[in-house]
C-alpha positions in Angstrom: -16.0 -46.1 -50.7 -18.5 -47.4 -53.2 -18.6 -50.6 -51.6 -21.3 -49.0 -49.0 -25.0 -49.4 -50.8 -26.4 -46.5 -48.8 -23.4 -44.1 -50.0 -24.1 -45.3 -53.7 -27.6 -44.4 -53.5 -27.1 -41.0 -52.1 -24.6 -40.1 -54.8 -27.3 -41.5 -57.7 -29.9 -38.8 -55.6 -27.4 -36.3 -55.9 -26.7 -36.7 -59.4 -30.7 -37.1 -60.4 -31.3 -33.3 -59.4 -29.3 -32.2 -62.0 -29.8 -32.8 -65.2 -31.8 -35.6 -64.9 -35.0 -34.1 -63.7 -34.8 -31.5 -67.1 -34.5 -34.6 -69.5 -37.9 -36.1 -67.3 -39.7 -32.8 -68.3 -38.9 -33.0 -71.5 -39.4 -36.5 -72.0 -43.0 -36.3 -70.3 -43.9 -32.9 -71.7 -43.4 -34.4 -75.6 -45.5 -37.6 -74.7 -48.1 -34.8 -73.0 -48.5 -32.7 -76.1 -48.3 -36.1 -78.2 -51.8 -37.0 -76.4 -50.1 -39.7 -74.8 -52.1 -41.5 -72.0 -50.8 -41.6 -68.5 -49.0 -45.0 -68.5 -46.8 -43.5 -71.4 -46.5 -40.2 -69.9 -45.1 -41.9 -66.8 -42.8 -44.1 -68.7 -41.3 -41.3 -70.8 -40.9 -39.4 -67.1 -39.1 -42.4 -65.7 -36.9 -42.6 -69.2 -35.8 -38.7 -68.7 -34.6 -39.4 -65.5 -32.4 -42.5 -66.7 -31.8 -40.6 -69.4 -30.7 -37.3 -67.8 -28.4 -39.2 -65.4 -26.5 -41.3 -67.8 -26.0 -37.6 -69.1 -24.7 -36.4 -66.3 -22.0 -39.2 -64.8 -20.9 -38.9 -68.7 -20.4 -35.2 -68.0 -19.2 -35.4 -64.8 -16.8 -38.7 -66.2 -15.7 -35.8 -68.8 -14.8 -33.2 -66.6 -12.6 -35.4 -64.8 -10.7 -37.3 -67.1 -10.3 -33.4 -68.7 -11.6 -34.7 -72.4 
């Protein structure tokens, strides 16, 4: 099932509405109020969104396995 690149991709979408778009708020608000220019502010964006989906297949991971 995973083997299919196009599959894998839509599942990462899925999975970056969640939380993953909360942590790239906060990530980019913090460097906003920081003063941060827009390169940074970018970059802290794009780390909320890793961020907030290594969150959430951790989550999800947990409330599978039941621990």
């Amino acid at each position: 099932m995973w083997d299919n690149p196009r599959l894998l991709h839509l599942a990462a979408d899925a999975l970056t509405g969640l939380a993953a778009v909360l942590f790239a708020a906060a990530c980019e608000g913090g460097a906003r109020l920081a003063g941060a220019d827009e390169t940074t502010c970018r970059s802290m964006h794009e780390f909320g969104l890793q961020l907030g989906l290594a969150f959430q297949i951790i989550d999800d991971v947990l409330d599978y396995d039941g621990d």
